[in-house]
C-alpha positions as CSV (number, residue, x, y, z in Angstrom):
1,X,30.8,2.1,48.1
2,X,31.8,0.4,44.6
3,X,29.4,-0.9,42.3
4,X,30.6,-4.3,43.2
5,X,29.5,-4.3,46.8
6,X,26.3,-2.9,46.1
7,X,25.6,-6.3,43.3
8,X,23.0,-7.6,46.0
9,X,20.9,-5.1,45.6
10,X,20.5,-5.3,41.8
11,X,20.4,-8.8,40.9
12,X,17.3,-9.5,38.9
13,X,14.2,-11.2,40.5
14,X,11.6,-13.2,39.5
15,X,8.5,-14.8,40.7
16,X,5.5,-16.3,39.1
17,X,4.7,-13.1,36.4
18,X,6.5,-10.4,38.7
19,X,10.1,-9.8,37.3
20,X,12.2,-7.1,38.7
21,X,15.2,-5.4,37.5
22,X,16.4,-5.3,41.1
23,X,15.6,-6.3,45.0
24,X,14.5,-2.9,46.1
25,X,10.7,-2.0,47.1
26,X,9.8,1.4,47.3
27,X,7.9,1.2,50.4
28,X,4.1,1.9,51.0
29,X,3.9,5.0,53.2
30,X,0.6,6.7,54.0
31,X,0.4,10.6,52.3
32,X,-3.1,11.6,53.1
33,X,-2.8,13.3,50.0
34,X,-5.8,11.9,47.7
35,X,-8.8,14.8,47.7
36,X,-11.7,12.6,47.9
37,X,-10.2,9.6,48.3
38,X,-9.3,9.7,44.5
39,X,-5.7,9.5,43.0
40,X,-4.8,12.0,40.7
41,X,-2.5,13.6,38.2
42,X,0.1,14.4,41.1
43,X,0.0,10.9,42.8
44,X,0.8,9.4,39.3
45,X,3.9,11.6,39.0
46,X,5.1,11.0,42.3
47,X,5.1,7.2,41.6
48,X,6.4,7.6,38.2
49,X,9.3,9.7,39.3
50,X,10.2,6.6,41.7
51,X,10.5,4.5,38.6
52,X,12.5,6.8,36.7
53,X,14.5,6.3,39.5
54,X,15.1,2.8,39.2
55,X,13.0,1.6,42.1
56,X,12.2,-2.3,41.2
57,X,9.0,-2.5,42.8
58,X,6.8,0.2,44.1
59,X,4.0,-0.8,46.8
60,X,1.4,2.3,46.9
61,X,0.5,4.0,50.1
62,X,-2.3,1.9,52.1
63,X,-5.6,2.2,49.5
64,X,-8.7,1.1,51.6
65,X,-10.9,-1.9,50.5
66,X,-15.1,-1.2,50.3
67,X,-15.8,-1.3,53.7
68,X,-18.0,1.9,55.2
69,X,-15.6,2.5,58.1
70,X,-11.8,1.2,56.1
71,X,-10.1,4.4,56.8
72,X,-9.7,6.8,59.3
73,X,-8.6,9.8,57.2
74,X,-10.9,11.4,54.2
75,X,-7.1,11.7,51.9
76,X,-6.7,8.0,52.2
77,X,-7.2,6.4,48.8
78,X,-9.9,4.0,48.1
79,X,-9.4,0.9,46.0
80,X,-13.1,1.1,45.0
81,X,-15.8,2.8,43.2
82,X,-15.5,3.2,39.3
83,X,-13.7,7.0,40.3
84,X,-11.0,6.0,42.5
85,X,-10.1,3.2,40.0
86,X,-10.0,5.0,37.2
87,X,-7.3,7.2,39.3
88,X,-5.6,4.2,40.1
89,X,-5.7,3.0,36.4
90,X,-3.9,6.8,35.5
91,X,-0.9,5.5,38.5
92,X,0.1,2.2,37.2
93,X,0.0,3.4,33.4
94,X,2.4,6.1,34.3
95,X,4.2,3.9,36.0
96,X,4.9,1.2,33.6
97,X,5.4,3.7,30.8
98,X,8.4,4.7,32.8
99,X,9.3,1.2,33.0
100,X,8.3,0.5,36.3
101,X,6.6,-2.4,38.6
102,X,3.8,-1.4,41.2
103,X,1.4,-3.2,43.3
104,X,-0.9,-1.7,45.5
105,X,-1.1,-2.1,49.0
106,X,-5.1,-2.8,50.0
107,X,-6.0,-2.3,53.9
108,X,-8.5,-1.8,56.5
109,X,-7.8,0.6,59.5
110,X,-9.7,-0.9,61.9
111,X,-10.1,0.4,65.1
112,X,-7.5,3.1,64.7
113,X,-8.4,6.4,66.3
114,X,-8.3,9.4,63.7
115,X,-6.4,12.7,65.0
116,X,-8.7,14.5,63.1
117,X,-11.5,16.5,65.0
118,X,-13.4,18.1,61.9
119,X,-13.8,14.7,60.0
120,X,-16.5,12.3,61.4
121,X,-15.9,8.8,59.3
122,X,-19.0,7.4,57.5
123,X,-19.6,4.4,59.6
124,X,-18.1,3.5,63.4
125,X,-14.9,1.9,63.4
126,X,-15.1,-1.8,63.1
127,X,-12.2,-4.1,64.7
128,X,-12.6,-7.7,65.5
129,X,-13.9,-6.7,69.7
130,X,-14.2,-3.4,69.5
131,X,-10.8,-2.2,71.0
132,X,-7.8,-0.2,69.2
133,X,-5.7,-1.8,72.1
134,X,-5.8,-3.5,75.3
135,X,-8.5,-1.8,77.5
136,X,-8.7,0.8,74.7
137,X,-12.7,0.5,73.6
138,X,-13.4,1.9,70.2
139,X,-15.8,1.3,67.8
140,X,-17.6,-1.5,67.4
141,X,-17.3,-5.5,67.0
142,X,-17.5,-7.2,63.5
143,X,-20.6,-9.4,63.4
144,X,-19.8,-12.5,61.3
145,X,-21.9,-11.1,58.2
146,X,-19.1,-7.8,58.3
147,X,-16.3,-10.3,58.6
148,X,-17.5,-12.2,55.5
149,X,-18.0,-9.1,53.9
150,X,-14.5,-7.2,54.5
151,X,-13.4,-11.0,53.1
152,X,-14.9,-10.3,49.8
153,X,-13.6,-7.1,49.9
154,X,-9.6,-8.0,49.7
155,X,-10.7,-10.2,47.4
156,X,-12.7,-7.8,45.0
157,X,-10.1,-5.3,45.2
158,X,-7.5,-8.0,44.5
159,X,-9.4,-8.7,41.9
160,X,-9.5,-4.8,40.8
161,X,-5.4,-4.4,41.1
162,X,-4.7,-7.5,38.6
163,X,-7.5,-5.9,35.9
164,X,-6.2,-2.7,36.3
165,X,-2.8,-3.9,35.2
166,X,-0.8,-4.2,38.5
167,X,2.1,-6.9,38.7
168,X,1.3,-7.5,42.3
169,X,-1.1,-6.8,45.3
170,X,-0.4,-6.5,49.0
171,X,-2.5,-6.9,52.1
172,X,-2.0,-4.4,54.8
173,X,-1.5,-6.9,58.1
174,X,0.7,-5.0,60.2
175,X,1.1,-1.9,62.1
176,X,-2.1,-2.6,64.6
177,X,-4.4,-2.0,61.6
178,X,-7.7,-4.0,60.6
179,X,-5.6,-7.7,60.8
180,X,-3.1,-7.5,63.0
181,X,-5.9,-6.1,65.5
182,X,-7.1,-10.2,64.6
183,X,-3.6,-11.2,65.4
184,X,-2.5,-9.2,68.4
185,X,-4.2,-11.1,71.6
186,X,-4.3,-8.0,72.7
187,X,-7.2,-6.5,70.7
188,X,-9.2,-10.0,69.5
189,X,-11.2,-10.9,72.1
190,X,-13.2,-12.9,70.3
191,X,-14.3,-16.5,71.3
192,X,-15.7,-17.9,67.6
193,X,-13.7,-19.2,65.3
194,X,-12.0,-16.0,64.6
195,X,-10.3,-15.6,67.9
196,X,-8.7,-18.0,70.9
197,X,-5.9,-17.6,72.8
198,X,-3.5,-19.3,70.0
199,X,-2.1,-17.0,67.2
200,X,-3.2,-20.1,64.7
201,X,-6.6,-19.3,65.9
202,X,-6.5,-15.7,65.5
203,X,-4.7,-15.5,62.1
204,X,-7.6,-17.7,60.3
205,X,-9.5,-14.2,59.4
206,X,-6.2,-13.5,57.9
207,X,-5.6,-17.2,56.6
208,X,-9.4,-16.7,55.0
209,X,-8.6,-13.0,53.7
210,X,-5.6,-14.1,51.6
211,X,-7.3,-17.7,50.3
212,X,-10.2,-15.1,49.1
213,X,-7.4,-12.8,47.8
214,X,-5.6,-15.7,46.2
215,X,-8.1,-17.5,44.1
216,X,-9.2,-14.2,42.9
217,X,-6.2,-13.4,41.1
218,X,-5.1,-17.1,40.4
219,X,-2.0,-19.2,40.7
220,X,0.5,-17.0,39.1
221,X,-0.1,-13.3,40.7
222,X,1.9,-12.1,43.3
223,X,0.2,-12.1,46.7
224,X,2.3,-10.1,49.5
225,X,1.5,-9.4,53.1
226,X,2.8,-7.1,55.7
227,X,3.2,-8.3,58.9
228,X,4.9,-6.7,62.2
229,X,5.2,-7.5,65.6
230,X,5.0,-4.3,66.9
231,X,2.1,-2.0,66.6
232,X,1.3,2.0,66.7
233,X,-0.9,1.7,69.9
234,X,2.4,-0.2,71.3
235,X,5.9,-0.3,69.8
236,X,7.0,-3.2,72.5
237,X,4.1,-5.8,71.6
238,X,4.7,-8.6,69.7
239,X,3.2,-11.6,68.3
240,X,5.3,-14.2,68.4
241,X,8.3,-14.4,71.4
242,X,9.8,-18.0,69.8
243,X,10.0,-19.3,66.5
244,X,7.9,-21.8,67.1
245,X,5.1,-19.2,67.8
246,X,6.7,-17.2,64.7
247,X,5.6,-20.6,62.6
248,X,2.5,-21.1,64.1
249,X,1.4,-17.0,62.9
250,X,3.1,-17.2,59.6
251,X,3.3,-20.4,58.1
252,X,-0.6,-21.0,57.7
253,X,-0.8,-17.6,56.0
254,X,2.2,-18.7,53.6
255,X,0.1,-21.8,52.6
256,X,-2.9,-19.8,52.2
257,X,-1.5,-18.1,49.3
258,X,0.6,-15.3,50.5
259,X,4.2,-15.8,48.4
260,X,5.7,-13.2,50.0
261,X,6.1,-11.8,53.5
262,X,7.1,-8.4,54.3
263,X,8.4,-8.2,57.7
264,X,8.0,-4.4,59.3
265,X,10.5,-3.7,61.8
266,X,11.1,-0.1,63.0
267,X,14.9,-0.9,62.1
268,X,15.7,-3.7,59.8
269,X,19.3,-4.5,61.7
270,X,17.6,-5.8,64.6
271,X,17.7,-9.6,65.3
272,X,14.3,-10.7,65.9
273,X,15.3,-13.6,68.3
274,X,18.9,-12.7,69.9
275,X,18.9,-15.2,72.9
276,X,19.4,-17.5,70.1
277,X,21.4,-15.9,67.2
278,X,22.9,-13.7,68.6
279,X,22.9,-9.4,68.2
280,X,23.8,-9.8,64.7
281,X,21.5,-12.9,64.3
282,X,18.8,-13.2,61.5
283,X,16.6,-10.0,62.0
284,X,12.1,-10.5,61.6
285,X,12.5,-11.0,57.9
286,X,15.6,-13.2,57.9
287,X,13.2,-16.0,60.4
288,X,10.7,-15.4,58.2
289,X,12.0,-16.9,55.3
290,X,13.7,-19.7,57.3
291,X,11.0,-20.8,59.0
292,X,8.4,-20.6,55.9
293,X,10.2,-20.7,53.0
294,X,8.6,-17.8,51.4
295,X,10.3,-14.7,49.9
296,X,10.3,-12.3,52.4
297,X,11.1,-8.2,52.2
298,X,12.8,-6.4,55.0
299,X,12.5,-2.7,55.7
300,X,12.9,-0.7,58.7
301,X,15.0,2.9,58.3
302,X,17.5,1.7,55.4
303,X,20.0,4.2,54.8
304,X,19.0,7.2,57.3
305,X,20.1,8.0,61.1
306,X,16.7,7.4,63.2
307,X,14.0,5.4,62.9
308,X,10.3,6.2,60.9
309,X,8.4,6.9,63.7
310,X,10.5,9.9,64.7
311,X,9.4,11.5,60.8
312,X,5.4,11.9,63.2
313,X,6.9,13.8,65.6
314,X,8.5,16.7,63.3
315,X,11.9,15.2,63.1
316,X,14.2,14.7,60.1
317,X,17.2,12.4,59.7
318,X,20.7,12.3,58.1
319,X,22.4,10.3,55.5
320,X,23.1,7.0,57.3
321,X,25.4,4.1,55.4
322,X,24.2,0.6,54.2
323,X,26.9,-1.5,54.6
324,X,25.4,-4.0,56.8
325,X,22.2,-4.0,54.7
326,X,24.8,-5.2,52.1
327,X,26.4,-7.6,54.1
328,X,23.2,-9.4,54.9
329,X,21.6,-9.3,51.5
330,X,24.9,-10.7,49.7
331,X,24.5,-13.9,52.2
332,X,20.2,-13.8,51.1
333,X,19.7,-13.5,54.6
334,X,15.9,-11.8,52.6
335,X,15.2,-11.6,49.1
336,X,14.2,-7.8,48.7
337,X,14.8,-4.4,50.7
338,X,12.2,-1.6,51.3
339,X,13.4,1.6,51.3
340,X,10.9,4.4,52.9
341,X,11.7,7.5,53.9
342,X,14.4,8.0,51.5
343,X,13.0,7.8,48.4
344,X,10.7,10.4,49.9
345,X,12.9,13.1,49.8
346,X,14.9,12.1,46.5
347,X,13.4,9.9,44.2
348,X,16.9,9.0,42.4
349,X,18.1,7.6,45.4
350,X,18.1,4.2,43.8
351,X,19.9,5.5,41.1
352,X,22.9,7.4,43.3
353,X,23.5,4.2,45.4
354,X,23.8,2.2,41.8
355,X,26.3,4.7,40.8
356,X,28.3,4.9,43.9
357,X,27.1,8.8,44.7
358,X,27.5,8.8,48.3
359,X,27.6,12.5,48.6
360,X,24.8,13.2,46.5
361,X,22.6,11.0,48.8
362,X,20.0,13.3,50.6
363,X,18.7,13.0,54.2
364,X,14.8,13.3,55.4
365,X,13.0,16.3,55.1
366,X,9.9,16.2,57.4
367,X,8.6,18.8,54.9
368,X,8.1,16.2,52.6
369,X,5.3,14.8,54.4
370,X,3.3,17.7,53.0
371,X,3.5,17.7,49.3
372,X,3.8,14.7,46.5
373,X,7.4,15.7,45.0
């Protein structure tokens, strides 16, 4: 691997006051690991240590907006309260003193069951019908008053991220969380104007969500969403089996105000629509940008044997190469890569691949999981 083949990956980037040194996104992955929902000393060194790295943009774990029942963990981070900020404040200071770029990623579980038993969340779980899933009950139905409300919450803690100092902000809309759960058919029930059986329909809480978000930070922030087809509940659902469907999801969230899309898949290699393309066609974030227009990040097990969702079930993963990642960012197939798991395990990963240090590359070590290195 020379330094010229690995060019793609650290060309500069720039958009509206967001400039990067490079295309790669240290991606947001959930650590559990805030006592109190509050991040300290050790969660500013473990991003910091990412930018010393040379990461170009680091997205924070999922940091829950001020909602009663917006997380389903008590080590999840809030975005809220003059506390939690002020921890927050501490991350992106370290951060850029190391020369760094962060945005946070704001969210709302949801529905999503907890796998704790000694924790009891503050409020019941809110979701747009009251299911996790299909034919999965849980928690309770938004009234109209909570949906306006979880509105203005993106929004204030949009709102927060840009005041704190962060370059960016991104909404959490994947993953069978809070909005996709408005997306997904599946779990929105709903017959107002927050539901029907079109996915235009169903993304307007969405749509609403990020016109909130964006006229709370103005013209020239950042605004990035997460999207996925699949979801945690079920790794085979999707949103959007055609790109027509695909522009009828995105396209009204990209004209809402989202500038960027950042299309989850469990591996980034995958062509999203292969009856069409092909099995090396244009994977979820490559139709993304050609159907929208909007800068788009891909992710999904970059540079490691296995896919993420093996790291739950106790399992780690070996050096993988990143040839074809290369191949598809030289033809801009997607404007920026996020690497996960990786960076977990060795925060100078960026650093090795920019030198060429193959062997020094480490795999995943599920041990990581437990501690903020």
């Amino acid at each position: 691997m020379t330094s010229d083949a690995t060019d793609p990956l650290f060309r500069p980037f720039r958009l509206g006051s967001l400039e990067l040194a490079n295309r790669i996104v240290m991606a947001p992955m959930t650590r559990t690991l805030a006592p109190d929902g509050v991040p300290g000393a050790a969660n500013a060194s473990y991003y910091r240590r990412r930018a010393e790295g040379g990461v170009g943009l680091i997205l924070s774990e999922g940091t829950v907006v001020d909602r009663p029942a917006a997380r389903h963990h008590p080590g999840i981070p809030l975005f809220h309260g003059e506390t939690a900020l002020a921890g927050w404040k501490g991350v992106i200071d370290a951060v850029h003193n190391a020369g760094g770029k962060m945005g946070p990623q704001i969210w709302h579980t949801g529905a999503v069951k907890t796998h704790l038993t000694d924790w009891v969340p503050n409020a019941p779980p809110e979701s747009p019908s009251g299911y996790n899933a299909p034919d999965d009950a849980h928690g309770e139905a938004m009234s109209d008053a909570a949906v306006a409300d979880t509105i203005a919450a993106f929004a204030k803690a949009a709102a927060d991220a840009k005041r704190l100092g962060f370059d960016t902000v991104e909404l959490h809309g994947a993953h069978g969380y809070l909005i996709d759960q408005f997306f997904w058919s599946g779990s929105n029930l709903r017959a107002d104007r927050y539901g029907g059986p079109t996915i235009r329909e169903r993304a307007r809480f969405a749509v609403e969500a990020i016109a909130a978000v964006r006229a709370a930070v103005g013209p020239d922030f950042p605004v990035i969403l997460r999207v996925s087809q699949w979801k945690q509940q079920d790794y085979a659902a999707r949103i959007a089996e055609t790109p027509d469907e695909m522009s009828d999801w995105l396209q009204p969230l990209v004209d809402a105000g989202a500038d960027v899309l950042h299309c989850s898949q469990r591996r980034f290699w995958e062509p999203e629509f292969p009856d069409i393309d092909g099995e090396k066609g244009l994977n979820f974030a490559g139709w993304a940008k050609k159907l929208t227009g909007a800068v788009t990040i891909s992710v999904g097990s970059v540079g490691l044997s296995g896919e993420f969702m093996t790291a739950f079930r106790g399992k780690g993963a070996t050096v993988a190469g990143i040839d074809g990642l290369l191949e598809r960012m030289a033809r801009d197939e997607f404007d920026l890569i996020a690497i996960g798991r990786a960076l977990l395990t060795d925060p100078l990963w960026v650093a090795k691949i920019r030198a060429g240090d193959v062997a020094g590359l480490k795999g995943f070590d599920v041990e990581a999981l437990a501690e903020l290195f």
